[in-house]
C-alpha positions in Angstrom: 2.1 -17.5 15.7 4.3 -16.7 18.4 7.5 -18.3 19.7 7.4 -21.6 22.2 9.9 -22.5 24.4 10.7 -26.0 22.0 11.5 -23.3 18.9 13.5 -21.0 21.1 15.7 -23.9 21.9 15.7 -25.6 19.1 17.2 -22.0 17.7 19.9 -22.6 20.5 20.9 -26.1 19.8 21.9 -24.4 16.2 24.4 -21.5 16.9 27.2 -24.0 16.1 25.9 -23.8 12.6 26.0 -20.1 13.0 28.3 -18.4 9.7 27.0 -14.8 9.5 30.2 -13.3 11.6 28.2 -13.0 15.2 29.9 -14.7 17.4 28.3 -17.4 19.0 29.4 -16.4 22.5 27.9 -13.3 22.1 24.9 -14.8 20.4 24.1 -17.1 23.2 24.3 -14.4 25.7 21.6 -12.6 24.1 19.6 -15.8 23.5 19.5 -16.6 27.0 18.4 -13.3 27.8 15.9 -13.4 25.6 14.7 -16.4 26.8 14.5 -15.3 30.3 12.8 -12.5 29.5 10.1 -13.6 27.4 9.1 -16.7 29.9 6.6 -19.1 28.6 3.1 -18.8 29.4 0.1 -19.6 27.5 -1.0 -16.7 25.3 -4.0 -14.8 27.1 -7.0 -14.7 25.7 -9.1 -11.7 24.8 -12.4 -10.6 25.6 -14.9 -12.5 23.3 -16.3 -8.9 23.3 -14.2 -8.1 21.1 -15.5 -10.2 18.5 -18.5 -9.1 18.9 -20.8 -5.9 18.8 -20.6 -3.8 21.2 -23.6 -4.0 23.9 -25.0 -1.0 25.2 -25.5 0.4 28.7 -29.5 -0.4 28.8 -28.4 -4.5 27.3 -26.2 -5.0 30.3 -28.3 -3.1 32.7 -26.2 0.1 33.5 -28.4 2.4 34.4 -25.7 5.1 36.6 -22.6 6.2 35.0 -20.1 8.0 36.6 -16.5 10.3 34.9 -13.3 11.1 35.9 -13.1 13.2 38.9 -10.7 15.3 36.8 -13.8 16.9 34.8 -15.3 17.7 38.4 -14.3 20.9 37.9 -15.2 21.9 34.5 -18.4 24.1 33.6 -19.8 21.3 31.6 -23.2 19.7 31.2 -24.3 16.8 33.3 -22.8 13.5 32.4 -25.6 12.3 31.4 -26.7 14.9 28.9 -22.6 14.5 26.7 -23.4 10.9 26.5 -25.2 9.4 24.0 -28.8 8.3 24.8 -27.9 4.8 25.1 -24.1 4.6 25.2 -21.5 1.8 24.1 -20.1 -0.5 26.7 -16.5 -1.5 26.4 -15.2 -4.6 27.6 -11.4 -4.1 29.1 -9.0 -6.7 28.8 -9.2 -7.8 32.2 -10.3 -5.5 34.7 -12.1 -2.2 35.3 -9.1 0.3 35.1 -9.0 3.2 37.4 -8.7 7.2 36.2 -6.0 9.4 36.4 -2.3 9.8 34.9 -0.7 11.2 31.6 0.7 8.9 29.2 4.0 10.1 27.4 4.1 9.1 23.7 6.3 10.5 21.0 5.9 11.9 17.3 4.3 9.1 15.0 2.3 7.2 17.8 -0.9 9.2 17.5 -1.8 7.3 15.1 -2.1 4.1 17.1 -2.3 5.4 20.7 -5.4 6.8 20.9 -6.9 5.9 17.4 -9.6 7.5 15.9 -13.7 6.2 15.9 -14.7 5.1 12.3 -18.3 4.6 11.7 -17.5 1.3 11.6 -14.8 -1.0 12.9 -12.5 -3.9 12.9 -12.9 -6.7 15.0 -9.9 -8.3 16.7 -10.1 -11.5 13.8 -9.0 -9.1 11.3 -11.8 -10.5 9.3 -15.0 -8.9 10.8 -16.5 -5.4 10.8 -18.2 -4.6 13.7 -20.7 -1.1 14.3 -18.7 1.6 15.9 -20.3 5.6 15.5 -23.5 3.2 13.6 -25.3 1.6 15.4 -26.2 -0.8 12.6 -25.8 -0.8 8.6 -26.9 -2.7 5.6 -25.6 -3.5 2.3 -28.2 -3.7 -0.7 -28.4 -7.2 -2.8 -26.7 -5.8 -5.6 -24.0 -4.2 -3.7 -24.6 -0.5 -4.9 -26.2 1.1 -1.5 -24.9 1.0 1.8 -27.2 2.4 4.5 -26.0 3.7 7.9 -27.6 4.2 11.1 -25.5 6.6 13.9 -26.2 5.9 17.4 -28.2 8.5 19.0 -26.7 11.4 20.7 -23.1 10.8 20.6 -21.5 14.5 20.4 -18.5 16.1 19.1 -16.1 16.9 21.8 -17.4 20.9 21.5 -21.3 19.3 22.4 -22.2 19.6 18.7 -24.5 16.6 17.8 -23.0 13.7 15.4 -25.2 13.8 12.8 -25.1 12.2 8.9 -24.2 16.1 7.5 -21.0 14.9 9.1 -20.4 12.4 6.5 -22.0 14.1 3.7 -19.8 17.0 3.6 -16.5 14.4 3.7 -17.8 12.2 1.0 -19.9 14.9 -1.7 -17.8 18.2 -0.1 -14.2 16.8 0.0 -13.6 13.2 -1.1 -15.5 14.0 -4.6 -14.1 17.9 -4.9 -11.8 18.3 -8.0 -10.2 20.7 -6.4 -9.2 18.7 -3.6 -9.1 15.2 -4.8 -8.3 15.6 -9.0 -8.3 12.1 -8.7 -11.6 10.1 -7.1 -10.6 7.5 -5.1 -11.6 4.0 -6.7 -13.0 3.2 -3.8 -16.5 6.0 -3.6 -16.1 7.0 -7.6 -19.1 7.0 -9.2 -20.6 7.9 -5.7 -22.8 10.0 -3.8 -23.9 10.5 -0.1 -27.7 10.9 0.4 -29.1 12.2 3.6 -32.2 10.2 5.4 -32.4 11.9 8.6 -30.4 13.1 11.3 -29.1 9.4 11.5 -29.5 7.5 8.7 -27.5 8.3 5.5 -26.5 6.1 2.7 -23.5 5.9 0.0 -24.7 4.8 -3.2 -23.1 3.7 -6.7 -23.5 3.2 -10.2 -21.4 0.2 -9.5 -21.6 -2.7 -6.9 -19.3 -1.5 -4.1 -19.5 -4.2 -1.4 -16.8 -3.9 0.3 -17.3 0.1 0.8 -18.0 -1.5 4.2 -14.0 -2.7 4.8 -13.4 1.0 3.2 -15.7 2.6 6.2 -13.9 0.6 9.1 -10.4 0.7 8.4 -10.4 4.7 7.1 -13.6 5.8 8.3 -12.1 8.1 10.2 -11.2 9.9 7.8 -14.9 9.8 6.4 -16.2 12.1 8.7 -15.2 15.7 9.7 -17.3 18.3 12.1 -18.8 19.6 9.3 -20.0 22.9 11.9 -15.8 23.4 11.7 -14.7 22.8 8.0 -17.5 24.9 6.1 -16.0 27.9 7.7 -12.6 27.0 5.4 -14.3 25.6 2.4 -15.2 27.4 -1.0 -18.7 26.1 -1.1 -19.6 27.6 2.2 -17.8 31.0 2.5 -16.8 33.4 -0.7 -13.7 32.6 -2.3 -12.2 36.4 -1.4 -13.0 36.3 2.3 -11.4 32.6 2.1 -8.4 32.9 0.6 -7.7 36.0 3.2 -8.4 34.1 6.0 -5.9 31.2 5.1 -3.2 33.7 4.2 -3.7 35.5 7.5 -3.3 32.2 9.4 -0.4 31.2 7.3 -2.0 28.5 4.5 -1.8 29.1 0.6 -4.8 27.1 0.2 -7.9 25.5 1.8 -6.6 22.0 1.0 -3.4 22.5 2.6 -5.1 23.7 5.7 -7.3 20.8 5.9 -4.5 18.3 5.7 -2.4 20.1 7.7 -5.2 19.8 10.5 -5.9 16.4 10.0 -2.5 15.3 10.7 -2.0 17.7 13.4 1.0 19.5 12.1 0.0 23.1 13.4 -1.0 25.0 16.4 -4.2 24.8 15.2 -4.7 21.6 15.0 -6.2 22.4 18.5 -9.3 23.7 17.0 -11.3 21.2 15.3 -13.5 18.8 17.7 -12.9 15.2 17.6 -14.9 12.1 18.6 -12.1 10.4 20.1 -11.4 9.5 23.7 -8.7 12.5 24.1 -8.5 16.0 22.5 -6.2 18.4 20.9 -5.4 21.2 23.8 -2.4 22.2 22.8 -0.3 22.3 19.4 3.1 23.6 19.6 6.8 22.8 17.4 8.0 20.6 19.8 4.6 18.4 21.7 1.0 18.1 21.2 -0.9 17.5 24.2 -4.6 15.9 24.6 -6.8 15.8 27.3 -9.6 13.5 27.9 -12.9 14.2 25.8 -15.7 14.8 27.7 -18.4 13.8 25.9 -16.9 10.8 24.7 -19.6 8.4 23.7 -18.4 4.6 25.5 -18.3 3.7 29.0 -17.0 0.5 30.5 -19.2 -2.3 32.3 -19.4 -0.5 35.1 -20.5 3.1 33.7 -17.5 4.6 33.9 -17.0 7.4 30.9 -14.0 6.0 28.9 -11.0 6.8 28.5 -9.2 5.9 31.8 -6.4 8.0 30.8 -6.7 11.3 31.7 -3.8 13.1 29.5 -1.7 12.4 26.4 1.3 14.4 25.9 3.3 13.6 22.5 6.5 15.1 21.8 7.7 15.5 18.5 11.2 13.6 18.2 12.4 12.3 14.8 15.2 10.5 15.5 14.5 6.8 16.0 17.6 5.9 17.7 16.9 8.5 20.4 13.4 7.5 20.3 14.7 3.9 21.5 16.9 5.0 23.7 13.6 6.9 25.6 11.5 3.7 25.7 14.0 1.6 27.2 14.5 4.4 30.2 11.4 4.3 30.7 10.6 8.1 29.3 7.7 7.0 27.4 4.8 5.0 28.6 3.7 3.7 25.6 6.5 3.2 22.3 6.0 0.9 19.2 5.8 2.6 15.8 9.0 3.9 15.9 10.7 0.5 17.1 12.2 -2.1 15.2 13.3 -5.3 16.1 16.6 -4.8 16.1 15.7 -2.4 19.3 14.6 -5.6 21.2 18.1 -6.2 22.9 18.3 -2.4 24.1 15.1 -2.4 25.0 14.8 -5.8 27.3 18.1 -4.5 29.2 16.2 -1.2 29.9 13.3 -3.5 31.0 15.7 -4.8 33.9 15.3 -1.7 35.5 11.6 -2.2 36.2 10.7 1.2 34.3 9.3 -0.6 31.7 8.0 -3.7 30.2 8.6 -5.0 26.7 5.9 -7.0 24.8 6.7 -9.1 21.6 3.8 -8.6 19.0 3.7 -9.8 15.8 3.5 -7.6 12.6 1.3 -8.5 10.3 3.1 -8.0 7.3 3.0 -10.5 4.8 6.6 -9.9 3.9 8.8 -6.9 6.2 10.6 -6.3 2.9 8.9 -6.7 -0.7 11.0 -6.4 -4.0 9.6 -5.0 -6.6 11.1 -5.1 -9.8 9.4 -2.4 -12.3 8.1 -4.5 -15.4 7.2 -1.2 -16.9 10.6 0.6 -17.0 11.8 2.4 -19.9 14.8 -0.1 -20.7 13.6 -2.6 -22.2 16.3 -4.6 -22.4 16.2 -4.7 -18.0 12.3 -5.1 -18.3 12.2 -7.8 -20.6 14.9 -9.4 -18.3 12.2 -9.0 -15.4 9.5 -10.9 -17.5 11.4 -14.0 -17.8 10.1 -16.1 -15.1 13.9 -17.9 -14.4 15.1 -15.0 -13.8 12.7 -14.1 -11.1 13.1 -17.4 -9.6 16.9 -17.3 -9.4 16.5 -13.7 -7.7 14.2 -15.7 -5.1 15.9 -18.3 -4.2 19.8 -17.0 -4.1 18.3 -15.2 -1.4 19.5 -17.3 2.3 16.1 -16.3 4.1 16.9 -18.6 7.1 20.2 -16.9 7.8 18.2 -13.2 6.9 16.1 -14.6 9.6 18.6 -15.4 12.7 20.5 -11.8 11.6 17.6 -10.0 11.7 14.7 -11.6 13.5 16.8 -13.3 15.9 14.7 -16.5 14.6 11.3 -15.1 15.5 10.4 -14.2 11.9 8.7 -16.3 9.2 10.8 -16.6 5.8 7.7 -16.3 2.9 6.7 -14.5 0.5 3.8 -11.9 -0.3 0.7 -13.4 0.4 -2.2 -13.3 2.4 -2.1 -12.9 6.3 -2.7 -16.4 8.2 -5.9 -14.8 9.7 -7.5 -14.6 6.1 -9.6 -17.1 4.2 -7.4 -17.2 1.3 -4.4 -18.0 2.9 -2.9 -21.2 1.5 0.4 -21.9 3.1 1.6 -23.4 -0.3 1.6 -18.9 -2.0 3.7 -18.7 1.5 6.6 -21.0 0.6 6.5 -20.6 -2.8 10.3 -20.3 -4.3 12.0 -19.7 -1.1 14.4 -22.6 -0.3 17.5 -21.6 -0.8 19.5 -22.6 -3.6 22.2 -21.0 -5.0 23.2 -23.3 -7.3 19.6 -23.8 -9.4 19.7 -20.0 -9.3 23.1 -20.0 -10.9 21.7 -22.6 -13.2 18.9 -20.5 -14.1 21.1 -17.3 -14.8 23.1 -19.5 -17.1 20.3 -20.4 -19.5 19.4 -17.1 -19.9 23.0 -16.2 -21.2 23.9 -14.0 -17.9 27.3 -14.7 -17.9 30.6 -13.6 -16.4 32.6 -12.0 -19.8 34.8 -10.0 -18.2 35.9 -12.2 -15.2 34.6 -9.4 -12.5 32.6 -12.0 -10.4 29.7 -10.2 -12.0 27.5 -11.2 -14.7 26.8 -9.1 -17.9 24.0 -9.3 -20.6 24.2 -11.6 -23.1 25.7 -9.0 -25.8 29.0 -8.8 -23.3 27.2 -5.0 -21.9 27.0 -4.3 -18.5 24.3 -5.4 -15.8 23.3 -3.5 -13.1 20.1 -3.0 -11.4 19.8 0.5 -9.0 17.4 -0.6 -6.1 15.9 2.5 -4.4 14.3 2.7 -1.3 13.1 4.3 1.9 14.8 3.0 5.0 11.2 3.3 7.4 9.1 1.0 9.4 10.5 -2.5 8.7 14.3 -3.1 8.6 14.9 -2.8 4.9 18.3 -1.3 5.3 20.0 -4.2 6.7 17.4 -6.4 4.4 18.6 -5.2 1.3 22.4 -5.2 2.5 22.0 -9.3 2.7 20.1 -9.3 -0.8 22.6 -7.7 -2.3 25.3 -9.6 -0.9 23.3 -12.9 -1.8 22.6 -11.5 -5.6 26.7 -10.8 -5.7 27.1 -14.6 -5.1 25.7 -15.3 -8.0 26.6 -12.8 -10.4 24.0 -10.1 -10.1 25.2 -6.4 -9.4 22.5 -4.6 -7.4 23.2 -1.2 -6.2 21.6 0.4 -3.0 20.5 3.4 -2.3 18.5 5.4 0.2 15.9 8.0 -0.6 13.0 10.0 1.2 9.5 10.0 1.0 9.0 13.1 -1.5 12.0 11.3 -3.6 9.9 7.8 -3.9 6.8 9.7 -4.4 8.2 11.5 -7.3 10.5 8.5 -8.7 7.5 5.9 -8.4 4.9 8.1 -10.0 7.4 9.2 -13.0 8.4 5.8 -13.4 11.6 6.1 -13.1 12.9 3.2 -10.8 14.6 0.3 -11.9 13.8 -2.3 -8.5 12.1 -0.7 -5.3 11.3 -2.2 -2.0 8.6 -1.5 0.8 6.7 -3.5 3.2 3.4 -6.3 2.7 0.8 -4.8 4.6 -3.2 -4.8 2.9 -2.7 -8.5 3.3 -6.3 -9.2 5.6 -10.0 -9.8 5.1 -10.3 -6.9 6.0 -8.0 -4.8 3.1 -6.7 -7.5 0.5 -10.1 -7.9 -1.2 -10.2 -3.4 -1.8 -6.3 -3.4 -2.2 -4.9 -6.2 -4.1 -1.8 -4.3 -5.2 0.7 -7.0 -4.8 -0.7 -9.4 -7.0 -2.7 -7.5 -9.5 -1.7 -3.9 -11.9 -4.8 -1.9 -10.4 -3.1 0.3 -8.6 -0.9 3.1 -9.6 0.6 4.7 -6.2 3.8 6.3 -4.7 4.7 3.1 -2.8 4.4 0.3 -5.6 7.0 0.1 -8.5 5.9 -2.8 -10.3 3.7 -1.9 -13.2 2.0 1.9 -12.8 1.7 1.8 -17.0 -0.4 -1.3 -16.5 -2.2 0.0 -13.8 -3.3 3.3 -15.6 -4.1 1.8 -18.3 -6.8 -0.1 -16.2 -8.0 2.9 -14.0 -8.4 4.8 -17.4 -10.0 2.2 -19.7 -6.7 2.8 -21.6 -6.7 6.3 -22.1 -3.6 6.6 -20.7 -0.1 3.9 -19.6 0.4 1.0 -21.6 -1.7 -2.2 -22.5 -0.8 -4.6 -20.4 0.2 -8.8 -21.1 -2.9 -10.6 -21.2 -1.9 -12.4 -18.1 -1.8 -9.4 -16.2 -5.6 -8.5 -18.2 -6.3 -11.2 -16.4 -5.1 -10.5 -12.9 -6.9 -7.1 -13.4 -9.9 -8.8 -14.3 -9.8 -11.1 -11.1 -9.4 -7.8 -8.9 -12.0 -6.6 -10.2 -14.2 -9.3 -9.9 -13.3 -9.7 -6.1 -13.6 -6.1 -5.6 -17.6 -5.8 -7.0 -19.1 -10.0 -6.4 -21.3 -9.8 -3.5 -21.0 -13.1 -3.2 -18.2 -13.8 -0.2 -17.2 -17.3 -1.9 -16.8 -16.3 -4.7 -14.5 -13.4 -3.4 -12.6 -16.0 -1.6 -12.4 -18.1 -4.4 -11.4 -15.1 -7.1 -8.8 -13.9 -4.4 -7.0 -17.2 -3.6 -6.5 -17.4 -7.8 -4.9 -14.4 -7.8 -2.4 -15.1 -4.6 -1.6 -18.8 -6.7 -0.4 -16.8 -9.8 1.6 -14.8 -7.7 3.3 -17.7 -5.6 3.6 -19.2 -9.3 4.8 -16.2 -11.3 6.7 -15.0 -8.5 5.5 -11.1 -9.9 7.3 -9.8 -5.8 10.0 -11.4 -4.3 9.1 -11.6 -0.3 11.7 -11.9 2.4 10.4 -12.6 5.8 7.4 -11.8 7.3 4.9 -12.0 10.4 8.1 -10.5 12.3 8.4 -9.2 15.8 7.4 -6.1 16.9 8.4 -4.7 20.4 6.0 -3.0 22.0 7.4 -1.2 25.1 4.7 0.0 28.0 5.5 1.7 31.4 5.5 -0.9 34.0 2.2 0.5 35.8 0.2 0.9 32.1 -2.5 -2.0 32.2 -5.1 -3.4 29.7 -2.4 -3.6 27.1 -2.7 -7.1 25.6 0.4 -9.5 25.8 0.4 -10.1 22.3 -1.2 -8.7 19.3 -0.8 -8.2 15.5 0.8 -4.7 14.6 0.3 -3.1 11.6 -1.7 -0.5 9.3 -4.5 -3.3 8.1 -6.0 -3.5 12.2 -5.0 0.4 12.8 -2.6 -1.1 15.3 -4.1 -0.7 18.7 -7.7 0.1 17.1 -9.5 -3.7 18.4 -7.4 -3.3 21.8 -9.7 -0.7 23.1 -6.8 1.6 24.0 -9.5 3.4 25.6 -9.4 0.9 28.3 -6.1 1.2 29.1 -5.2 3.2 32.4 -2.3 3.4 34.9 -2.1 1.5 38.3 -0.8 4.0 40.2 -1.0 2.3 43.6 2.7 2.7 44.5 3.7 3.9 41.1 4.3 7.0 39.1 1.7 9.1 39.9 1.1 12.2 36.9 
């Protein structure tokens, strides 16, 4: 998965091949820094712990725990009333860290540095859910009940006990309001949530939903709200009258807009609600949100030691991501990745000369950094029908020089493929991976021929078959993986063989809108849900069951399905039959036959070729202050795993012997 010395050379021994206008003088430079930078040990292993459930303090024998000197001075219980009756041990990387410090993070990287606490959670495979807030859960044999069991007395960070109202309110209150949600998520319609006890609740459907479990772990946090909070700003709790006046007074049109707002932590009050997670909202203003350590926190570490290590967060809001890489490699932030992109890695290893600051190469876990999606539904259907024929699909593929995408880009470090499943899962097949990506520009001119795409008017460019124009508009937000300078080589490599595709950049609310209205011709975004642990509840890429704001490829289809046809368009039976599939791996609770279902659908995509991929499993810096420990040398990045979530970043604390002390 990640680069050996042999493959660094070997990408040496080839710059005299080199033909995409860097020089090679200038190549090699950057090479050999790279190389003496990244050195060549083994890859570390992690903690089998984090395979595994987490033990608890009375299974290891803890029977003394012990906080952070900085809560010394608070008016707060004794320890050993805020943690839970038998808390969760947490296994560091390597060593017991040490308290104290504040780490500096900026805008986007609350969500991976500290993450939430799901109910349940992912191991570090990718592939295995592990108990988290429960202690323990079962599925039912028909896959229609799920059955949780919280750990007793983990508290909010106000003292309030974690109980199963908690969930109730999210899923029967929120998730399955009208009001808020006009649309049920696919995932919990059809569902309720039934209280037990204080601890033991259960989501049930009129529909297997076996995988509600992969649901719980990777959003679960967003599953369960301080109920104690939120019914003091919902309409089923307080008159609508008295509502609406308080929202207005504090600035919100509507309860919904409050809630989100909160939950992403866009206002000052986002200070307000408690939180189960290792720090806390203190302080909401324009510019930086600052956390403090929770104090009733519910793990400790194999020594007793309330977690986190990590006194302090303090994230300041900066949107630019130049400036953004700029900070990391002068050693202004002590933890920076979602806002990096590979192309940062040169910048940022000659800031890690200065011993600020080290830089550590992860590995997204995209399927593909870059997806094209043409839109077999558009209203042309002279372009769409274009789209259906499977040549010319193919000759977009593989005009496209995915080797040379890779040394411009990647620097070599990324994996030319197409959208498929990660490695890590049990349908991978590497054969979906290579699928229609060798290049060969002269079967794809070939190809283009035979369809009658020639050049009438002798403009380099190819035109329909009836002598009229052909153009394709590609539209698409430049965010997260380098699709700029992606789709710049694409569309020089479509020019080469006759194929006019036009570029052009748009925002978030713009691809919302476009997407949902149908109105793009060719879009492009990134292959994450590619894991155990989100293909099987996700399968997007490879099947129409999804109509959303980031996919382009078939929203008629898609609504067709989610509607039982009421409304979009009947779809090819090949694509019934992709839907079908989904939906058989989505409801079996049988885990072959989900494996089996699953790798048919990723064949007819490698075979169909329904996305074009790019490259994929890519490099991610990941850029740490020098004195910042527990951090794992390498690790998968992306929105399947929640990032950091199976690091523990709980565990990870600042060595401050000799170092920056905050």
């Amino acid at each position: 998965m990640y680069a050996t010395k042999n493959a660094l050379l070997n990408m040496s021994q080839s710059l005299n091949s080199t033909t995409f206008g860097v020089s090679a003088v200038r190549f090699l430079t950057f090479l050999l820094m790279v190389l003496s930078c990244y050195g060549f040990a083994d890859d570390e292993t992690w903690p089998r712990a984090w395979y595994e459930p987490m033990k608890t303090a009375s299974e290891v024998g803890i029977t003394q725990f012990s906080q952070s000197p900085v809560l010394d001075s608070h008016d707060l219980p004794p320890l050993k009333e805020r943690l839970p009756d038998d808390p969760a041990v947490v296994v560091p990387l390597a060593e017991i860290g040490r308290y104290g410090g504040t780490a500096r993070i900026t805008t986007n990287e609350w969500l991976t540095f500290p993450n939430e606490e799901p109910v349940l959670t992912i191991s570090a495979d990718m592939r295995t859910i592990l108990p988290n807030l429960a202690e323990s859960w079962e599925v039912s044999p028909d896959g229609r009940r799920i059955t949780l069991t919280l750990r007793k007395g983990i508290k909010w960070s106000d003292g309030v006990p974690l109980t199963s109202d908690d969930f109730l309110f999210v899923f029967n209150d929120i998730l399955l309001n009208k009001e808020y949600a006009p649309v049920t998520l696919r995932i919990i319609e059809d569902g309720r949530a039934v209280k037990v006890s204080d601890l033991i609740f259960y989501y049930e459907f009129e529909e297997p939903r076996p995988l509600i479990e992969n649901y719980l772990a990777q959003y679960g946090n967003f599953m369960v709200f301080p109920a104690h909070y939120f019914r003091n700003f919902h309409p089923y709790y307080v008159d609508r009258e008295t509502l609406d006046s308080k929202l207005s007074s504090m600035g919100f049109i509507t309860w919904m807009a409050f809630y989100s707002a909160l939950r992403q932590q866009l206002v000052e009050e986002s200070a307000e609600p408690p939180t189960l997670s290792a720090h806390r909202i203190v302080q909401r203003t324009p510019t930086v949100v600052r956390f403090e350590r929770n104090p009733y926190y519910f793990k400790v570490d194999p020594t007793g030691q309330q977690l986190p290590y990590i006194d302090a967060i303090e994230s300041r809001q900066i949107d630019n991501k130049e400036v953004i890489a700029a900070m990391s490699a002068t050693g202004q932030l002590d933890f920076s990745a979602y806002e990096l992109k590979t192309q940062d890695i040169p910048l940022l290893k000659l800031g890690e000369r200065s011993g600020d600051i080290r830089v550590l190469i992860w590995n997204r876990l995209h399927s593909a950094d870059v997806v094209i999606q043409p839109n077999y539904n558009y209203d042309d259907e002279r372009l769409a029908s274009l789209y259906w024929e499977h040549g010319f699909r193919e000759a977009l593929s593989i005009s496209i020089n995915r080797d040379e995408m890779n040394e411009i880009i990647y620097f070599g470090r990324g994996t030319p493929r197409q959208v498929t499943a990660h490695p890590s899962s049990l349908m991978f097949e590497p054969e979906f991976a290579t699928a229609y990506t060798e290049y060969d520009p002269v079967r794809a001119n070939a190809l283009l021929d035979g369809l009658g795409l020639a050049d009438v008017d002798g403009d380099g460019l190819r035109e329909y078959p009836d002598g009229s124009q052909l153009t394709i508009t590609l539209e698409f937000m430049d965010w997260e993986t380098p699709k700029g300078i992606t789709m710049e080589l694409v569309s020089m490599y479509w020019r080469e063989i006759g194929i006019d595709l036009r570029l052009k950049i748009i925002d978030q609310s713009l691809q919302s809108a476009r997407a949902q209205a149908n109105e793009m011709q060719m879009n492009a975004w990134h292959a994450d849900r590619v894991t155990d642990i989100m293909l099987p509840i996700s399968p997007g890429w490879w099947a129409p069951i999804e109509s959303s704001w980031d996919k382009t490829l078939w929203n008629h289809w898609a609504r067709w399905h989610l509607t039982d046809g009421r409304l979009g368009t009947e779809p090819p039976a090949v694509m019934r039959e992709l839907q079908r599939w989904a939906d058989v791996m989505y409801t079996t609770v049988d885990p072959a036959h989900r494996i089996e279902v699953g790798k048919k659908l990723l064949a007819s995509s490698a075979r169909n070729i329904w996305t074009i991929g790019t490259i994929g499993l890519a490099p991610q810096p990941v850029v740490i202050a020098r004195n910042l420990r527990g951090v794992p040398e390498h690790g998968i990045w992306g929105w399947d795993n929640r990032w950091t979530l199976s690091y523990h970043p709980a565990t990870w604390y600042f060595d401050i012997r000799g170092d920056r002390d905050e």
